[in-house]
TITORZA-283839 format. One line per field, with one value per residue (C-alpha): residue number from 1; residue in three letters; x, z, y. Coordinates in pm, 1 decimal, m for minus. Each point is the difference from the previous one (the first is absolute). Layout:
<atoms>
num NUM ... $
residuo ALA ... $
px X ... $
pz Z ... $
py Y ... $
</atoms>
This chain:
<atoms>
num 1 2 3 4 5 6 7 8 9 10 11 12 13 14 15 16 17 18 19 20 21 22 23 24 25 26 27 28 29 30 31 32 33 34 35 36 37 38 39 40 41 42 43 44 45 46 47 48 49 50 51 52 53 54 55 56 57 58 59 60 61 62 63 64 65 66 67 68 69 70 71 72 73 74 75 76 77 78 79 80 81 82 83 84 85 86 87 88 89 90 91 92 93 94 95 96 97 98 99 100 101 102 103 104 105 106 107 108 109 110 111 112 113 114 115 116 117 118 119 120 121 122 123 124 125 126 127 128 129 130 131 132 133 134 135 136 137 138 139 140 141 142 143 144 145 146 147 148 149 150 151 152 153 154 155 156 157 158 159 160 161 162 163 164 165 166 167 168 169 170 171 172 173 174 175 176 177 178 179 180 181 182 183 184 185 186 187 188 189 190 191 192 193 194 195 196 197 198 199 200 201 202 203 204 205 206 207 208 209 210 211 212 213 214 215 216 217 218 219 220 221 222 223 224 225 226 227 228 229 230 231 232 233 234 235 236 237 238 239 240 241 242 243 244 245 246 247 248 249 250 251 252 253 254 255 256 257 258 259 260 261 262 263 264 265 266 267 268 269 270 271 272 273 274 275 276 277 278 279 280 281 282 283 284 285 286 287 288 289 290 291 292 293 294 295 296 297 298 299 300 301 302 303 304 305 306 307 308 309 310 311 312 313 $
residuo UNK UNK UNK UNK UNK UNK UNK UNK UNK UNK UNK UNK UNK UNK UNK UNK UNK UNK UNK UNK UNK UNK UNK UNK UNK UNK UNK UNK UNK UNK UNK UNK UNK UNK UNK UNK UNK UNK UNK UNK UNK UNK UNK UNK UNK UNK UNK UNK UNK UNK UNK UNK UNK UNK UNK UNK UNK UNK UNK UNK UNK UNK UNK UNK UNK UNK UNK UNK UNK UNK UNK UNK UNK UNK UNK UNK UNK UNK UNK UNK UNK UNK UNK UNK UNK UNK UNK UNK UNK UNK UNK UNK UNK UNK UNK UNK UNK UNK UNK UNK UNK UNK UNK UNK UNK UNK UNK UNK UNK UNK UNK UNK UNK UNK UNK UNK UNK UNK UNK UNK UNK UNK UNK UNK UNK UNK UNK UNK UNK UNK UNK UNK UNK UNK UNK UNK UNK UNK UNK UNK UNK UNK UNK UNK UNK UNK UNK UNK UNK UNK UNK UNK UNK UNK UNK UNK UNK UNK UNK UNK UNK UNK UNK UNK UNK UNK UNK UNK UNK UNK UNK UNK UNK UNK UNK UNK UNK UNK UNK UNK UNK UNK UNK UNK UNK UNK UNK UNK UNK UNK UNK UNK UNK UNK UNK UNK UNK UNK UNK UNK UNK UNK UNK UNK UNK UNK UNK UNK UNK UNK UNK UNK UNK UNK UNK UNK UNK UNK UNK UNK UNK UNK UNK UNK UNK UNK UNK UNK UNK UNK UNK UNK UNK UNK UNK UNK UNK UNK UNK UNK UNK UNK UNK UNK UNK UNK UNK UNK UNK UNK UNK UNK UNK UNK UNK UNK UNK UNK UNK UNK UNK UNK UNK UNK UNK UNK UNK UNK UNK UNK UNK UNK UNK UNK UNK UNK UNK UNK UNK UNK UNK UNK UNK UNK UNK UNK UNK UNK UNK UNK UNK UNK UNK UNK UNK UNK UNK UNK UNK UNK UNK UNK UNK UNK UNK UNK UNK UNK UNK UNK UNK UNK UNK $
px 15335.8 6.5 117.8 319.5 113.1 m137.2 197.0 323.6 m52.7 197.4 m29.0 194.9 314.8 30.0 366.1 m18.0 m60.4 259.2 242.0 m121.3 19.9 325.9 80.9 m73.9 198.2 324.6 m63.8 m1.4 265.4 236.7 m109.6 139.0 314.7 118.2 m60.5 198.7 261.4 65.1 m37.1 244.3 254.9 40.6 4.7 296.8 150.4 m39.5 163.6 347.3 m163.2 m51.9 358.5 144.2 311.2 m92.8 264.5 m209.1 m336.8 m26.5 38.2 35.7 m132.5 81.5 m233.7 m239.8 m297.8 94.6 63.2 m374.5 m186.6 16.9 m109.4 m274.6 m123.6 20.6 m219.0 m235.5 m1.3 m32.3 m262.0 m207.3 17.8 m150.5 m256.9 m123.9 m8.2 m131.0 m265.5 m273.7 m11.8 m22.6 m290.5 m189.5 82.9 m136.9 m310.1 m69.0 61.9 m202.2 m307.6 3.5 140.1 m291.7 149.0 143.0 232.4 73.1 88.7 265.3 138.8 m2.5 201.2 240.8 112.3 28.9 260.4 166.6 82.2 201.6 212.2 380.6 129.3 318.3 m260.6 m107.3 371.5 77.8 m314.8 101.2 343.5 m26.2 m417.4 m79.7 354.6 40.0 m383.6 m57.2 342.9 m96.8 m286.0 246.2 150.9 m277.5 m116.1 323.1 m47.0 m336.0 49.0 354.5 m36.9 m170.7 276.6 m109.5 m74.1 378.2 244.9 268.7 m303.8 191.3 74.6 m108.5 m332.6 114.9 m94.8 m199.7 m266.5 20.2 52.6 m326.7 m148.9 86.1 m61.6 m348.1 m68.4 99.7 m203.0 m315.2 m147.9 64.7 m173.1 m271.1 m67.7 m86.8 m244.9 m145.5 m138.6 m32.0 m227.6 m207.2 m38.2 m183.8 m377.9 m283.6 m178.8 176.8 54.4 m368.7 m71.0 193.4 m126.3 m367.7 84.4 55.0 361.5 174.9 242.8 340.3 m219.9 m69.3 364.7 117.5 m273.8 m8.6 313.8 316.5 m107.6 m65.0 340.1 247.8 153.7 34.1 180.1 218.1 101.3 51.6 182.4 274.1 m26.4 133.7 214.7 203.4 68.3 90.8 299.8 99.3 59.3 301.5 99.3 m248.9 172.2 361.5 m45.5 m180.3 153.2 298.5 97.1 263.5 64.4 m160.2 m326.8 m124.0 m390.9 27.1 m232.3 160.9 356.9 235.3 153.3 m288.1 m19.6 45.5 m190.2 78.1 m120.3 192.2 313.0 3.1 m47.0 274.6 289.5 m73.4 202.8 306.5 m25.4 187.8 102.2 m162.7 m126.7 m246.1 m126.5 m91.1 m170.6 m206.5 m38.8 m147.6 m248.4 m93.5 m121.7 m201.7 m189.1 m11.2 m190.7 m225.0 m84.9 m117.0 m207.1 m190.4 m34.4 m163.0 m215.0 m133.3 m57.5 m210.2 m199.3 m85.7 m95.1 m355.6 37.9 m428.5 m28.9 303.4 19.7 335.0 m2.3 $
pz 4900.3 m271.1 m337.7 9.6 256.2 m189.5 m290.5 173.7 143.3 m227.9 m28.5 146.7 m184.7 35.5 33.6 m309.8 m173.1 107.6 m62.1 m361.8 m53.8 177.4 m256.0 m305.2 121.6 106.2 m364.6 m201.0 222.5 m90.4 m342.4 m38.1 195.6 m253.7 m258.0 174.5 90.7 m362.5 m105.7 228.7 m28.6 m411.0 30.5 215.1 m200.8 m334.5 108.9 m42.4 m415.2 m32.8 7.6 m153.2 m198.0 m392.6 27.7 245.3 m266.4 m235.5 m389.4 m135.8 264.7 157.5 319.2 189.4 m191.5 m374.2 195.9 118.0 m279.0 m244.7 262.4 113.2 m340.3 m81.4 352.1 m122.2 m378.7 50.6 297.9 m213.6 m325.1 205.7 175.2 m362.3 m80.4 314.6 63.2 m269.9 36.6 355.3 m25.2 m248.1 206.8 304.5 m241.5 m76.8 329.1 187.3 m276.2 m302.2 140.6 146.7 441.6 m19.4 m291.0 153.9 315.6 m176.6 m196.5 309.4 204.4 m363.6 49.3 341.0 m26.0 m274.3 217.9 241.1 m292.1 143.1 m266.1 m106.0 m140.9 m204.9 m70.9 m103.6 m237.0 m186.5 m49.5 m81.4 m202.0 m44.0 m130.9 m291.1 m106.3 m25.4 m182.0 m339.5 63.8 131.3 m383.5 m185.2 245.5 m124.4 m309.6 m51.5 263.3 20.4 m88.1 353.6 250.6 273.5 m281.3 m170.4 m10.2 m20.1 185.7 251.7 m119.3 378.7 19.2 353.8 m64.7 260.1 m221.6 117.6 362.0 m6.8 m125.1 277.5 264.0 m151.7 54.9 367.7 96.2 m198.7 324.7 211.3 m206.6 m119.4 374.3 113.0 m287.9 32.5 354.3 m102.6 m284.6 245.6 208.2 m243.0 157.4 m187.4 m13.8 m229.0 m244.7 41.5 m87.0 m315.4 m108.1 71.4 m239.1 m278.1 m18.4 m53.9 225.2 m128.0 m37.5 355.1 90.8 m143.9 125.0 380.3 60.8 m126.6 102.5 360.9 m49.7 m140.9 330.4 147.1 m408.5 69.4 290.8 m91.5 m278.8 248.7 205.7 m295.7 m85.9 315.8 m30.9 m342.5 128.5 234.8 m171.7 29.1 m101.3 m343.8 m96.9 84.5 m183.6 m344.3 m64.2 m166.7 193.1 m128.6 209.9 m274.9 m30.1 m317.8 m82.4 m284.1 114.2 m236.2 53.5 152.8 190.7 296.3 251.7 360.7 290.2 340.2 178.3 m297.4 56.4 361.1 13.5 m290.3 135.3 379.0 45.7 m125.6 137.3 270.8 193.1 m244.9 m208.1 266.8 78.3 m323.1 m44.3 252.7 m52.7 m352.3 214.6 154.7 m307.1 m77.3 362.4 m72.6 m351.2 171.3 261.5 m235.1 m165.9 316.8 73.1 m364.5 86.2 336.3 m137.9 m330.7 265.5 302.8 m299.8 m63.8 348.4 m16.7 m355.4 m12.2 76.4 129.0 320.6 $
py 2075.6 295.5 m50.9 149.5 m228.5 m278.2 82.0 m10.5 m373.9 m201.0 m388.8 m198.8 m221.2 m339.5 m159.6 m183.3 348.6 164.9 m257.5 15.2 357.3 m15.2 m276.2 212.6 290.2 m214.0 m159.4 318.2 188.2 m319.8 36.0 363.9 m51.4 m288.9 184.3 336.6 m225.7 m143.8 349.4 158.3 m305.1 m2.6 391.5 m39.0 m251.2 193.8 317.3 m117.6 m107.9 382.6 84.3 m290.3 33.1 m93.7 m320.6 m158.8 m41.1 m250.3 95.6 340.5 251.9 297.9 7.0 m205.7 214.1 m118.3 m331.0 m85.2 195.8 m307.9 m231.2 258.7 26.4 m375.5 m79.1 234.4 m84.7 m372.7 48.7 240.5 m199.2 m329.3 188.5 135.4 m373.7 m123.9 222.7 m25.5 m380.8 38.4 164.1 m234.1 m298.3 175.2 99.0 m309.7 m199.8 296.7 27.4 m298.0 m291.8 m253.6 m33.2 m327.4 115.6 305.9 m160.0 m247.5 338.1 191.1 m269.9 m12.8 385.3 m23.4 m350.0 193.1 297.9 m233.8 m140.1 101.7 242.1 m215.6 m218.4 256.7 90.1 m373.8 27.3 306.9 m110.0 m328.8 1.5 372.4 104.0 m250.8 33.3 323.8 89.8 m70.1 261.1 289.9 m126.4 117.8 302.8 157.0 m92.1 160.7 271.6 32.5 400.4 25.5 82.8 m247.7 m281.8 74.0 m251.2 m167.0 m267.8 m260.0 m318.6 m162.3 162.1 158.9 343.5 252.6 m122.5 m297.0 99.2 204.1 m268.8 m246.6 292.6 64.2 m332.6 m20.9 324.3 m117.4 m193.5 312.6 207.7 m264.1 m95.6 363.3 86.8 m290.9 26.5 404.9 m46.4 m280.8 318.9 201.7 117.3 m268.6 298.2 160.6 m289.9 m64.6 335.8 9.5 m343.2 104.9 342.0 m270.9 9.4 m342.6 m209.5 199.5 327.4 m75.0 m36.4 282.3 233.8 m133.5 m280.9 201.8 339.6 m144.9 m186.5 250.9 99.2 m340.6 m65.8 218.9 m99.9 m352.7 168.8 170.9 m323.8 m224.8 265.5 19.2 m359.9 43.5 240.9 m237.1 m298.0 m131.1 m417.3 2.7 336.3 m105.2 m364.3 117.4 367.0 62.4 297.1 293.1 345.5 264.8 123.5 m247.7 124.2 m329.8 m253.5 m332.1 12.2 m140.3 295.6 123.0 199.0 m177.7 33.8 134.2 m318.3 m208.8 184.1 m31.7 m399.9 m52.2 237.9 m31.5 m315.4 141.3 331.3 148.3 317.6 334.9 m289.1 m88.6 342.1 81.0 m264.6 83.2 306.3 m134.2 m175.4 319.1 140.3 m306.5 58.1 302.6 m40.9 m277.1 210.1 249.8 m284.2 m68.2 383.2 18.9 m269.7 101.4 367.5 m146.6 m232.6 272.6 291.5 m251.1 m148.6 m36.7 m156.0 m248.3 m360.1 m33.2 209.5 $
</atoms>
């Protein structure tokens, strides 16, 4: 036999590997169509939104664009404002689950995020409004009163504590394990080598860290980043039960008057709405899938442009 032909003979599949790859494929094809079908069906919903007649939105607009940019702009704000919270001690609890904490302490911390992430949101919501709110309201008091010149720290400061403060406070909490869980098992990933390396160059533990963990790390962070972001933009019950919502564009972080979200606004007016009503409601959640898709797209992008150094592929 030459070696041409013995190139060509392939081997030959088993049954229980087809059915597998077979599997896969039916899996991801399903996959795609759900998310072309929910696509397609709030595009079609949300054209009649478009061309809505000004007496059919809610407060003081002319057209479903000055309708959703408040709530676009509130998602975003509040989302943004928790993951600038959330992030940083994310990070230092993965640090020192991953690299200080002795293994039986890590374990019990490591099984702590992970219960926290499957804490329902209204929990969280009950905990803002009813704990978070009250406490923290004497502290908006004095922000403004020290740093009241600041536009986002201006006043008049709620008298409830249920600011978007407050909201991305709750919300930073809620996407902490998300974000905690990932760069945990990321920064486990990092080569020994190369934290051998710069230990054996005499540099110490956070040296060591800095030089070998977090530069190995940075693309799966940011990742984790968009990850716990997403969910950020889609919260709905914590949002809806702590904020205080108005229809304006507010940038003030302690009053009483915020910005509402798009995934708020849907779950409070839904139950009353009717004929346009409904439509633009969802056509409202169309630009919220829209946005999150964008997230993910983000995300993907940052992970596959240092495919061969990051942890989270």
């Amino acid at each position: 036999m030459t070696t041409a032909a013995a190139t060509t003979i392939k081997a030959r599949q088993r049954p229980g590997d087809r059915i597998f790859s077979s599997a896969t494929v039916i899996a991801g094809s399903v996959i795609l169509a759900m998310l072309a079908a929910v696509a397609i069906f709030l595009l079609i919903e949300s054209l009649p939104a478009f061309v809505a007649d000004p007496s059919e939105f809610s407060g003081d607009v002319t057209n479903f664009w000055s309708y959703v940019g408040p709530l676009v702009f509130g998602t975003v704000y509040s989302a943004i404002l928790a993951l600038i919270m959330a992030v940083p001690v994310a990070i230092g609890i993965a640090l020192f689950i991953s690299h200080f904490a002795p293994r039986k302490l890590a374990q019990g911390l490591g099984y702590l995020i992970d219960l926290l992430a499957a804490v329902p949101s209204v929990v969280f919501g009950l905990w803002g409004i009813t704990v978070l709110a009250p406490l923290v309201q004497p502290f908006y008091t004095t922000l403004v009163e020290w740093f009241g010149w600041f536009l986002p720290l201006s006043g008049p400061v709620s008298g409830t504590g249920r600011t978007i403060l407050t909201v991305s406070v709750v919300l930073a909490v809620m996407i902490l394990p998300i974000i905690t869980a990932i760069c945990r098992e990321i920064f486990l990933q990092t080569p020994l080598l190369h934290e051998e390396a710069a230990l054996a160059l005499g540099a110490t533990r956070w040296e060591m860290i800095r030089m070998a963990v977090l530069p190995f790390g940075l693309p799966g962070i940011i990742s984790a980043s968009m990850l716990g972001l997403g969910r950020a933009l889609g919260e709905t019950m914590a949002v809806a039960m702590v904020l205080s919502p108005s229809p304006e564009v507010f940038f003030q972080l302690l009053t009483s008057q915020n910005s509402n979200t798009i995934a708020a606004n849907i779950a409070l007016n839904f139950p009353e709405a009717h004929g346009v009503g409904v439509n633009i409601l969802l056509a409202t959640g169309l630009m919220l899938f829209i946005v999150t898709l964008l997230v993910n797209m983000l995300a993907r992008v940052v992970i596959n442009s240092r495919k061969a150094f990051s942890g989270a592929n």
